[in-house]
BAPA-917482 format. One record per residue (C-alpha): residue number from 0; residue in one letter; z, y, x. Coordinates in Angstrom, 2 decimals. Layout:
@kolke=NUM	mido=A	w=Z	v=Y	u=X
...
END
This chain:
@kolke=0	mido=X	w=21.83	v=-29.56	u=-2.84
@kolke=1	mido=X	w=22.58	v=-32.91	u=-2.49
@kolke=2	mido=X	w=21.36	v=-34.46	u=1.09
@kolke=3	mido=X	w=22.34	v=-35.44	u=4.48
@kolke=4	mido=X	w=21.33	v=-34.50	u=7.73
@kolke=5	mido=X	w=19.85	v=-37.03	u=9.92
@kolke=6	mido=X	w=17.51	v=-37.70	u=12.92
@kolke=7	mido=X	w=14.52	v=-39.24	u=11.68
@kolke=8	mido=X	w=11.20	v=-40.54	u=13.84
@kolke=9	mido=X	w=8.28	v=-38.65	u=13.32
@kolke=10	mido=X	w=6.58	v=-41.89	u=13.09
@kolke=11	mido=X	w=8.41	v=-42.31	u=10.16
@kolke=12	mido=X	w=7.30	v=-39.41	u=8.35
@kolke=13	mido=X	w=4.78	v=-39.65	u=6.29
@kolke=14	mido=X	w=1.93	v=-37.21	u=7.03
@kolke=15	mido=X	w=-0.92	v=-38.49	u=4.03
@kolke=16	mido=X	w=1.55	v=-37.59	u=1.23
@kolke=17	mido=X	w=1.33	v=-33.96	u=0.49
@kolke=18	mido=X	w=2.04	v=-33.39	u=-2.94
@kolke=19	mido=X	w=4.85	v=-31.01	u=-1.85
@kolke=20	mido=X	w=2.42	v=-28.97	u=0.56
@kolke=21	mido=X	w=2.39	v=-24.95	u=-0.31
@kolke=22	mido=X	w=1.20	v=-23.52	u=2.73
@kolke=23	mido=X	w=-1.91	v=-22.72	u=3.41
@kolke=24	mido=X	w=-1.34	v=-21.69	u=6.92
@kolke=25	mido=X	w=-2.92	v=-23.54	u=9.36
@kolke=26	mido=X	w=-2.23	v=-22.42	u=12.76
@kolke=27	mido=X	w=0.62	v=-23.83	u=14.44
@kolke=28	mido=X	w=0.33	v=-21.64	u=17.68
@kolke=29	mido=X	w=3.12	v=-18.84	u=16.77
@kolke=30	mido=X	w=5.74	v=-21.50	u=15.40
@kolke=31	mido=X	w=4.73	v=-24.38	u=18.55
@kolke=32	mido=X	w=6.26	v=-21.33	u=20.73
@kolke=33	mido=X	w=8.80	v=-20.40	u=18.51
@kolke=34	mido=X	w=10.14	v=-24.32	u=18.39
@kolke=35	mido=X	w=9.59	v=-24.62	u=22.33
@kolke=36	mido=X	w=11.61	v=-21.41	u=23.35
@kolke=37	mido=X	w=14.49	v=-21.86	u=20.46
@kolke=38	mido=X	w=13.89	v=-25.45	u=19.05
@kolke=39	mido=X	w=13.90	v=-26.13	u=15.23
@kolke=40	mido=X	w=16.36	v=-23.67	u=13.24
@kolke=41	mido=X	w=15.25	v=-24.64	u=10.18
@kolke=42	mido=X	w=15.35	v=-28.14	u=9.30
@kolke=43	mido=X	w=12.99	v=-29.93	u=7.46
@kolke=44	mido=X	w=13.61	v=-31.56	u=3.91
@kolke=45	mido=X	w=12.95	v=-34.57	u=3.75
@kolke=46	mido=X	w=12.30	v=-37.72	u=0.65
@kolke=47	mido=X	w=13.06	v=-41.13	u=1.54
@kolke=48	mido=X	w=10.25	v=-43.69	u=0.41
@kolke=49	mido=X	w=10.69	v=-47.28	u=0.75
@kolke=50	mido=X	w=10.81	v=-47.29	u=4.78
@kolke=51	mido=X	w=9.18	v=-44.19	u=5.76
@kolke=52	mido=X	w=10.02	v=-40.20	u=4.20
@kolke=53	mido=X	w=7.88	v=-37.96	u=2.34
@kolke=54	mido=X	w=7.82	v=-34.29	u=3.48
@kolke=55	mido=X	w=9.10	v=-31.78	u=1.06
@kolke=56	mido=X	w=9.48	v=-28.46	u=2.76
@kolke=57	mido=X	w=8.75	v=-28.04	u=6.25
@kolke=58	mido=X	w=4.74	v=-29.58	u=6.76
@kolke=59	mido=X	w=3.83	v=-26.92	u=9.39
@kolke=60	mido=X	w=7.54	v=-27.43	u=11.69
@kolke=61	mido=X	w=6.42	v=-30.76	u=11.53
@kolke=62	mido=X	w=3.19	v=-30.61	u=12.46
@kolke=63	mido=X	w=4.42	v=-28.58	u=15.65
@kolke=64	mido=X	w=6.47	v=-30.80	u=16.78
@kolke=65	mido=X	w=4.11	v=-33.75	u=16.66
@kolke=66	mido=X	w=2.08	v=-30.34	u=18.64
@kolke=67	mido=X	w=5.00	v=-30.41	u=21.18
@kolke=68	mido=X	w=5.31	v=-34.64	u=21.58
@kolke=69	mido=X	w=8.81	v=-34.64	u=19.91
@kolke=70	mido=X	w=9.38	v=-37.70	u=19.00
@kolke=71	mido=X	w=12.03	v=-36.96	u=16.75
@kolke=72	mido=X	w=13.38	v=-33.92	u=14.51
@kolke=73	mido=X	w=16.26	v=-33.46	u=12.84
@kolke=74	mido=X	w=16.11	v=-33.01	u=8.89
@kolke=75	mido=X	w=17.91	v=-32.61	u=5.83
@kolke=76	mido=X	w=16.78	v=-35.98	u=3.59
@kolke=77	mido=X	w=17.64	v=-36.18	u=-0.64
@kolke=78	mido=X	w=18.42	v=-38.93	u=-2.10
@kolke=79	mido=X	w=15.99	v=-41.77	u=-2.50
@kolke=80	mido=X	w=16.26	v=-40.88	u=-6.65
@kolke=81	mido=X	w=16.74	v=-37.31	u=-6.03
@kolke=82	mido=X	w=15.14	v=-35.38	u=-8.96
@kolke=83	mido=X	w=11.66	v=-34.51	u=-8.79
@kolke=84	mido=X	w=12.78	v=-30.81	u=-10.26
@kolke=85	mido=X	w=14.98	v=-30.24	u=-7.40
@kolke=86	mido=X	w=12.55	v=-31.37	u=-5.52
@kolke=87	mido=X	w=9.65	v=-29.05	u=-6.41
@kolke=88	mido=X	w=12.26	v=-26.09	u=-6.44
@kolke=89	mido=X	w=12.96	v=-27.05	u=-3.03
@kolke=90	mido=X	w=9.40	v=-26.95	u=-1.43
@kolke=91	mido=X	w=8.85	v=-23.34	u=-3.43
@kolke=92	mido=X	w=11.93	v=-21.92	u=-2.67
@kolke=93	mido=X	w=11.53	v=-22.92	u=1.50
@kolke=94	mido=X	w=8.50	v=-21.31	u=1.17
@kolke=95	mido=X	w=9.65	v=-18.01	u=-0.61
@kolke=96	mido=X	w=12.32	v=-17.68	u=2.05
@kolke=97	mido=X	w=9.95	v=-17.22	u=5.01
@kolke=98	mido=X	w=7.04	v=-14.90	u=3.52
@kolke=99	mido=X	w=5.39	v=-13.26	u=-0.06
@kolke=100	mido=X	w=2.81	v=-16.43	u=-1.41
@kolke=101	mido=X	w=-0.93	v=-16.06	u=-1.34
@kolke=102	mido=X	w=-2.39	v=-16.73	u=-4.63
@kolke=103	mido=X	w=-3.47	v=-20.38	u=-3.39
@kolke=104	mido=X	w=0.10	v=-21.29	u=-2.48
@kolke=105	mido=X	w=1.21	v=-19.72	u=-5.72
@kolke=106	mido=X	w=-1.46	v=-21.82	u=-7.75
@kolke=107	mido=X	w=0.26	v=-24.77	u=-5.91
@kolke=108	mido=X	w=3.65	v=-23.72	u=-6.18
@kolke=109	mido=X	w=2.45	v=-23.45	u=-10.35
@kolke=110	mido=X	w=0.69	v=-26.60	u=-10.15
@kolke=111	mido=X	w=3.47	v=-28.64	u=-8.07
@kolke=112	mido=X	w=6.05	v=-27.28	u=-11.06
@kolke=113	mido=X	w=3.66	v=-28.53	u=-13.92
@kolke=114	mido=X	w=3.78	v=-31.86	u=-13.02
@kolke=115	mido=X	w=7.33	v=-32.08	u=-13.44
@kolke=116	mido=X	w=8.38	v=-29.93	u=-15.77
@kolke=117	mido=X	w=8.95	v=-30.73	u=-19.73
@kolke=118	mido=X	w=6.91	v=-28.31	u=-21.07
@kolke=119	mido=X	w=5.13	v=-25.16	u=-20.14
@kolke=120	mido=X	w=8.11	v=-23.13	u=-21.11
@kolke=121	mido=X	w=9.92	v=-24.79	u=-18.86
@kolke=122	mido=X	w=7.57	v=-23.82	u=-16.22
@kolke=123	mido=X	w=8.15	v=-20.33	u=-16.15
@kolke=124	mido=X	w=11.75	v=-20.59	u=-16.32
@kolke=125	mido=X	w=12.31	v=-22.85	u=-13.06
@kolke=126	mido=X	w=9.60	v=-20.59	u=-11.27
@kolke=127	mido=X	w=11.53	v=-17.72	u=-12.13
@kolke=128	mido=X	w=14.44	v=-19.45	u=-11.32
@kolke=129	mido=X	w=13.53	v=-19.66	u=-7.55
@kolke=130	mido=X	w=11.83	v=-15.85	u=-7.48
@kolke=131	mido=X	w=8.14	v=-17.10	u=-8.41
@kolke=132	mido=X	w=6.96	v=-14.24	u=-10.80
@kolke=133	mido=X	w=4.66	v=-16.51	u=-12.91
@kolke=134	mido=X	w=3.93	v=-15.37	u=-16.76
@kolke=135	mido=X	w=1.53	v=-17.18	u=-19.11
@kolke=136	mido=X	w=-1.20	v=-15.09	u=-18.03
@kolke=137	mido=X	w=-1.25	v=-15.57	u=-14.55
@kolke=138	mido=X	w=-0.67	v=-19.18	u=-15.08
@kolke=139	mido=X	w=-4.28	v=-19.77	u=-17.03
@kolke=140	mido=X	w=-5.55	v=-18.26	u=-14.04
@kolke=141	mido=X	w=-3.53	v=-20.20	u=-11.52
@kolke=142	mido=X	w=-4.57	v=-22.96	u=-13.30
@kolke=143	mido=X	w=-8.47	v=-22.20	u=-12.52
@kolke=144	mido=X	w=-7.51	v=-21.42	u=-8.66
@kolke=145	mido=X	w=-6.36	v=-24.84	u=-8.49
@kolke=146	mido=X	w=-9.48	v=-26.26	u=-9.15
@kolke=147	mido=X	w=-11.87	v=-23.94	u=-7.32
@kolke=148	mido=X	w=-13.93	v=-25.51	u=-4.33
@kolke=149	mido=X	w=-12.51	v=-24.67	u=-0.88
@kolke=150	mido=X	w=-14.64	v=-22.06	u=0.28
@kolke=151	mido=X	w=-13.47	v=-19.76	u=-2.98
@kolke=152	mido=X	w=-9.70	v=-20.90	u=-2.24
@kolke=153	mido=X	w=-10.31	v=-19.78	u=1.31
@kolke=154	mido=X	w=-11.62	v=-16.58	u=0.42
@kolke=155	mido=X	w=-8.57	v=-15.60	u=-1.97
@kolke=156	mido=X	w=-6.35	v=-16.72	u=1.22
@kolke=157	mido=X	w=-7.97	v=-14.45	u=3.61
@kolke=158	mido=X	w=-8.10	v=-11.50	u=1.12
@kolke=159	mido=X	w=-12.02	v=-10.73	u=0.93
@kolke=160	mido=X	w=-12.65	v=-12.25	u=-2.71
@kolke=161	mido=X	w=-10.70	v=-10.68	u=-5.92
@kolke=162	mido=X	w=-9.16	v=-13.33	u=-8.10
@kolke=163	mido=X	w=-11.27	v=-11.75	u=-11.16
@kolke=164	mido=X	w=-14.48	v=-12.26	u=-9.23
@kolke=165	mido=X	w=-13.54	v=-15.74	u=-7.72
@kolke=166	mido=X	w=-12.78	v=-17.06	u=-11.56
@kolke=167	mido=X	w=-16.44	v=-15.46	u=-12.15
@kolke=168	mido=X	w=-18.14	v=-17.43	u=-9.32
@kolke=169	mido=X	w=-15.92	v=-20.39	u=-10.24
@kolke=170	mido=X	w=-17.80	v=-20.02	u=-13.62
@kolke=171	mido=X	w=-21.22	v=-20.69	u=-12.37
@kolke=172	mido=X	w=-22.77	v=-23.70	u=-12.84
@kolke=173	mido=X	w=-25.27	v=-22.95	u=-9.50
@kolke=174	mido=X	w=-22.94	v=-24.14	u=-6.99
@kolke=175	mido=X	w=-25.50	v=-22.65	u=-4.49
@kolke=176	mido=X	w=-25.33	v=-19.38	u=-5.89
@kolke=177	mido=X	w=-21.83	v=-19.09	u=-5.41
@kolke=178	mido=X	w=-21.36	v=-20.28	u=-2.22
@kolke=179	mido=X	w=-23.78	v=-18.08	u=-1.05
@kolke=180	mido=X	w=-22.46	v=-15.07	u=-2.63
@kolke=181	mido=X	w=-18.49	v=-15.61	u=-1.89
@kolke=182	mido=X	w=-20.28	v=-15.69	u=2.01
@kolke=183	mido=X	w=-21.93	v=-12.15	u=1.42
@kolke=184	mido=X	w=-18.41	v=-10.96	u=-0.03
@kolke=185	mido=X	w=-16.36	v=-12.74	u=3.24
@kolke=186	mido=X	w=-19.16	v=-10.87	u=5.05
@kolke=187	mido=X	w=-19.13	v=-7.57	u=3.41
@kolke=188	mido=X	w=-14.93	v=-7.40	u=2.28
@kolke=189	mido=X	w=-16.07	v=-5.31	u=-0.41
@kolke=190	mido=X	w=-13.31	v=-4.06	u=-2.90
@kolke=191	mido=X	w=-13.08	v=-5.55	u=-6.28
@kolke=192	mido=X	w=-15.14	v=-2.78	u=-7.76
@kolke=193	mido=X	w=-17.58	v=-2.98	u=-5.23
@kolke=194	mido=X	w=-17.92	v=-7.00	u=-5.96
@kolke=195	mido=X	w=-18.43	v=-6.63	u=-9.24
@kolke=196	mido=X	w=-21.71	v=-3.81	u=-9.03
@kolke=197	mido=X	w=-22.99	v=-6.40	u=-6.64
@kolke=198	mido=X	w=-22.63	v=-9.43	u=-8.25
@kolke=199	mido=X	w=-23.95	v=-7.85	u=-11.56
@kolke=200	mido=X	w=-27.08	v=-6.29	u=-9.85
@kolke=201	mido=X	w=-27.54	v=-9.25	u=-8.39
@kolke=202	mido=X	w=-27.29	v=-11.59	u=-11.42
@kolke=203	mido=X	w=-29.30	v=-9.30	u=-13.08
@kolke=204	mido=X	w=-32.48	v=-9.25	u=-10.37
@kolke=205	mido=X	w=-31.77	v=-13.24	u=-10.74
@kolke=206	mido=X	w=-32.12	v=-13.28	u=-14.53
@kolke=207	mido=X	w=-35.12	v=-10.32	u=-14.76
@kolke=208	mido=X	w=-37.37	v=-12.16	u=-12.18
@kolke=209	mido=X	w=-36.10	v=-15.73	u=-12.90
@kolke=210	mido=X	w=-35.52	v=-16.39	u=-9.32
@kolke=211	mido=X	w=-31.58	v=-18.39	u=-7.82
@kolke=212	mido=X	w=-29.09	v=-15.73	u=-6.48
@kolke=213	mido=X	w=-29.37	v=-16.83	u=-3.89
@kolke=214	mido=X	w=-32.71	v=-16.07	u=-3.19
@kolke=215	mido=X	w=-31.80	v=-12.33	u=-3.24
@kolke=216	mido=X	w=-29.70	v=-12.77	u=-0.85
@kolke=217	mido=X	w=-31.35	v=-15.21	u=1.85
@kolke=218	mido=X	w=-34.60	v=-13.49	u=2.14
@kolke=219	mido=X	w=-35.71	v=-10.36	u=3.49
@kolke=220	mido=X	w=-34.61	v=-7.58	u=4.03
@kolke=221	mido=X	w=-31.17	v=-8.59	u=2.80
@kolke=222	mido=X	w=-31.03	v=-11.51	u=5.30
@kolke=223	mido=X	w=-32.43	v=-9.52	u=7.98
@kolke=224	mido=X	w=-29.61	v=-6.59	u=7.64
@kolke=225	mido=X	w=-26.92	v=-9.54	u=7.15
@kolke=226	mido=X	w=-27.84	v=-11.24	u=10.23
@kolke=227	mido=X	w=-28.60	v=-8.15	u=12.56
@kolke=228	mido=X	w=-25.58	v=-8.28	u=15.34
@kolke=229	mido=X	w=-26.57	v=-4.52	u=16.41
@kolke=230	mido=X	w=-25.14	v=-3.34	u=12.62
@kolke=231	mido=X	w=-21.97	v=-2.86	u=11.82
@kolke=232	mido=X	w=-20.13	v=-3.98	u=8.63
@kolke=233	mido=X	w=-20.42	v=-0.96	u=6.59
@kolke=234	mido=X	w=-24.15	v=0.32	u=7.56
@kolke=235	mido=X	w=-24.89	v=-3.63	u=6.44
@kolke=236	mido=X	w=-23.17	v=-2.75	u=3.36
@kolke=237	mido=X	w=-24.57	v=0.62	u=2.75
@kolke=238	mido=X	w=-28.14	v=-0.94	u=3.38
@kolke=239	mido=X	w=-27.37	v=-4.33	u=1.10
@kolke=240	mido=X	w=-25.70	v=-2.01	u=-1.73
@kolke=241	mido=X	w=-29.16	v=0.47	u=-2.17
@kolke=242	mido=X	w=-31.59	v=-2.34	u=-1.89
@kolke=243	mido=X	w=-29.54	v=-4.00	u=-4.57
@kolke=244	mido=X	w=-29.35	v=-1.22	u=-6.85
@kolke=245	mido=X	w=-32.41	v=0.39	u=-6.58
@kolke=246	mido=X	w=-34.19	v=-3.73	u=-7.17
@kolke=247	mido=X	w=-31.86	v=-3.76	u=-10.34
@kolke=248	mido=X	w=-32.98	v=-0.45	u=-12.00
@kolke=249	mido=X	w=-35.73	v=0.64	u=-9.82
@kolke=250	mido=X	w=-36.38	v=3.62	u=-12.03
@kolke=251	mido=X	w=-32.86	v=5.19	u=-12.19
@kolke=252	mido=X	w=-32.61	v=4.76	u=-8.69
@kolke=253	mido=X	w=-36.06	v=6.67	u=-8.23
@kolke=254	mido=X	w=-34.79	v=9.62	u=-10.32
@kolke=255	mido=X	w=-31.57	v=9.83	u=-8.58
@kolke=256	mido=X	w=-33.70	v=9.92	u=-5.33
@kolke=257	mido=X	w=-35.60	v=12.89	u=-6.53
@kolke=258	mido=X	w=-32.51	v=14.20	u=-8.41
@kolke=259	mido=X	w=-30.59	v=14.86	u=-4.92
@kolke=260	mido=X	w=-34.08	v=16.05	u=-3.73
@kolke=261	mido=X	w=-33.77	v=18.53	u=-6.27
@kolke=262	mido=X	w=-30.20	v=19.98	u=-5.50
@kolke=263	mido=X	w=-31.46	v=20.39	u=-1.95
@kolke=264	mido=X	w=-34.31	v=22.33	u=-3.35
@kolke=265	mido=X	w=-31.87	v=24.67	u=-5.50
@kolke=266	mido=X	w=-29.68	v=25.70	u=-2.88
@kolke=267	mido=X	w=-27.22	v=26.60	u=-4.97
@kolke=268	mido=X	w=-24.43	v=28.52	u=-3.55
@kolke=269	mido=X	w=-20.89	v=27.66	u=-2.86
@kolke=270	mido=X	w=-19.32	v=27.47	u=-5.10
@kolke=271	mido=X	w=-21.81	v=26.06	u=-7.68
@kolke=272	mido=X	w=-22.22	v=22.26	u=-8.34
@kolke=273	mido=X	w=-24.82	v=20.94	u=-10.94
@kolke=274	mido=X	w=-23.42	v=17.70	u=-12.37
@kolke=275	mido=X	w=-25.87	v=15.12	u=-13.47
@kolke=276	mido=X	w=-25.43	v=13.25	u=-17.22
@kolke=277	mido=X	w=-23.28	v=9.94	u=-16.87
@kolke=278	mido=X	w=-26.14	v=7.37	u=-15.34
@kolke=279	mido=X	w=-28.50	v=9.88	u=-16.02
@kolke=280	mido=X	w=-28.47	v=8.84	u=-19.57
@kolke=281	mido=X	w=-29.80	v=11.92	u=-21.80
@kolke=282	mido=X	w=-30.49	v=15.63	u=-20.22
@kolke=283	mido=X	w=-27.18	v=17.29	u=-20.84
@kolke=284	mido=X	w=-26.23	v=19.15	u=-17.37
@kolke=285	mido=X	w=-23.18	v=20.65	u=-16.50
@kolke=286	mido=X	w=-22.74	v=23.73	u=-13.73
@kolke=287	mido=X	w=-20.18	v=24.47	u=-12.48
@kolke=288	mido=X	w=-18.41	v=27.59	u=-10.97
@kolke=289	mido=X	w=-15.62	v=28.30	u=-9.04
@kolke=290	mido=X	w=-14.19	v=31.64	u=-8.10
@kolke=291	mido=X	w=-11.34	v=33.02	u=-6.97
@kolke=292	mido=X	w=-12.06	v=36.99	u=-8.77
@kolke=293	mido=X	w=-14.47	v=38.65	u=-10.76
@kolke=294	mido=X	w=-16.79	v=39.93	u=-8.01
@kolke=295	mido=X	w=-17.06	v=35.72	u=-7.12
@kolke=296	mido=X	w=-18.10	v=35.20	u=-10.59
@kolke=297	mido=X	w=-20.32	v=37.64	u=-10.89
@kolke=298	mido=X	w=-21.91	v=36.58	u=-7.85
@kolke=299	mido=X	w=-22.31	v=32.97	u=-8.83
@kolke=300	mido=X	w=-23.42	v=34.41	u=-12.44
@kolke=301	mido=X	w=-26.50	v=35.41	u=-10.39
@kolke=302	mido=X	w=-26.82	v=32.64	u=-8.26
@kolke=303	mido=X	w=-26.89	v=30.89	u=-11.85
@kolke=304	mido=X	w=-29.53	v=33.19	u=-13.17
@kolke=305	mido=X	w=-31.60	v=32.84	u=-10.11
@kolke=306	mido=X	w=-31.34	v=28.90	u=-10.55
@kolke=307	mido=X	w=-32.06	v=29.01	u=-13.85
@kolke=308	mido=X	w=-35.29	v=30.23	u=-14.02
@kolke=309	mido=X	w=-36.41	v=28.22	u=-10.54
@kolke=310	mido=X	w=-39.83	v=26.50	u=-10.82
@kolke=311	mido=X	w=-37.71	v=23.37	u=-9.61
@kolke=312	mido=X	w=-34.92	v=23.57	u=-12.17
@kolke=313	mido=X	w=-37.75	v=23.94	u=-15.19
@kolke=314	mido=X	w=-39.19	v=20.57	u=-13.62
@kolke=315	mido=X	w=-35.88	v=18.27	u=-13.68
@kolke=316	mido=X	w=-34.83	v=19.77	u=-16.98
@kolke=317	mido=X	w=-38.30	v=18.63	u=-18.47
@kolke=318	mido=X	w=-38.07	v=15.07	u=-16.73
@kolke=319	mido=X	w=-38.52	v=12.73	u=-19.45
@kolke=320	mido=X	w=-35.03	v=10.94	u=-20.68
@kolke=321	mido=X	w=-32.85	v=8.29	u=-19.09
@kolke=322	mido=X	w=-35.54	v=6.48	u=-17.20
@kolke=323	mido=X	w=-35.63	v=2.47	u=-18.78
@kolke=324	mido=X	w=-33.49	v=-0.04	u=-17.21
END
């Protein structure tokens, strides 16, 4: 690469310019120390512009040392024309050499290379070129991360949203709603399973009772269990995820209450599980045995017998079909 090394003034460093910025780390704490006990390894690149320099790699060792009262640093600056391809390989590849990208830095990594590239061919070829594994799929996505509001950015950083959930929330045109539900995810770090039951139960309360989202969410007794400081994360979640559910399809939820009041009831032996029909959609039951020898299964053959003709097994086989949702 093409540059020399120079002392430069912070002054003259431009700090507004940050259409090379990656990172989305913003504590300076770890490197301030790091810079104070071994001083700057690294060097920062540097662009020259007119009198002052634009900052391609390097934003957070220079924010330090404006941290520390340096006055000046000493940096590696391109030319004045230096290509604005090298350039953007530059900022991505400084970054790649210290730690793996969030999906927000590699949004910007992908964004910073389509504004210079020819054409979106050769986007994946110089991002591959420097070790950024972006195909065209990822890219439509990266594409929509770029343009989410900051508190879904934020959340992808920090790990508590998945990126298929974020691009749903991004979706909604109830910029309320979202905000308030990417909060109860940050809140709840649900997996992106988990996520996905909620936000669907919840959209679909929303839609039955034509009431925001975020009403579900803000009022009582979701608000309550939220806000209680004497509950821990996952009885919260426990508590938020039933209410949900059984709100959403109140009637499944009441025969899988008295479902699991009926297995209690059975007492069927070890041994013996009775499996319920997917969702409890039709009445098709399975039991199951296991056994180790013949004097086992002709135990549980019993046991089977005896449940079988059980005044409480004759009642949930005759419960009507998959209750409504």
């Amino acid at each position: 690469m093409d540059c020399s090394i120079r002392v430069v003034p912070l002054a003259r460093i431009c700090e507004d310019d940050r259409r090379f910025r990656i990172t989305t780390h913003t504590s300076l704490d770890d490197l301030s120390r790091s810079i104070q006990t071994v001083g700057l390894i690294n060097a920062p690149t540097l662009l020259p512009r007119n009198d002052d320099f634009v900052v391609v790699s390097g934003f957070g060792r220079i924010a330090a040392c404006r941290s520390l009262g340096w006055r000046e640093l000493t940096a590696r600056c391109l030319p004045a024309q230096a290509d604005p391809v090298l350039c953007a390989l530059t900022a991505i590849a400084d970054n790649l050499s210290q730690r793996a990208l969030d999906l927000v830095e590699t949004a910007r990594a992908w964004g910073l290379l389509s504004h210079v590239a020819a054409s979106p061919q050769d986007i994946e070829a110089l991002a591959h070129s420097v070790g950024l594994a972006v195909n065209h799929e990822l890219a439509s996505k990266l594409k929509q991360v770029l343009q989410m509001a900051q508190p879904l950015q934020q959340a992808l950083i920090d790990g508590h949203l998945a990126l298929p959930i974020a691009m749903r929330l991004h979706a909604m045109s109830d910029v309320a709603a979202a905000k308030e539900l990417v909060t109860l995810f940050q809140e709840l770090q649900l997996s992106l399973n988990r996520q996905r039951e909620v936000l669907e139960w919840i959209q679909g309360i929303a839609g039955r009772e034509g009431i925001p989202p975020q009403a579900v969410l803000t009022a009582a007794p979701v608000a309550d269990w939220r806000h209680d400081p004497q509950m821990d994360r996952g009885q919260k979640t426990q508590l938020v995820r039933h209410y949900l559910k059984k709100r959403r399809y109140p009637q499944i939820t009441a025969f899988e209450e008295h479902y699991q009041r009926t297995i209690k009831e059975l007492k069927l032996a070890q041994g013996m599980q009775l499996v319920a029909p997917q969702h409890f959609e039709g009445q098709k039951y399975t039991l199951q045995l296991e056994f180790k020898n013949a004097d086992e299964l002709q135990r549980l053959c019993r046991e089977a017998e005896r449940a079988a003709g059980s005044p409480t097994m004759m009642e949930l086989l005759n419960a009507t079909d998959s209750p409504s949702l």
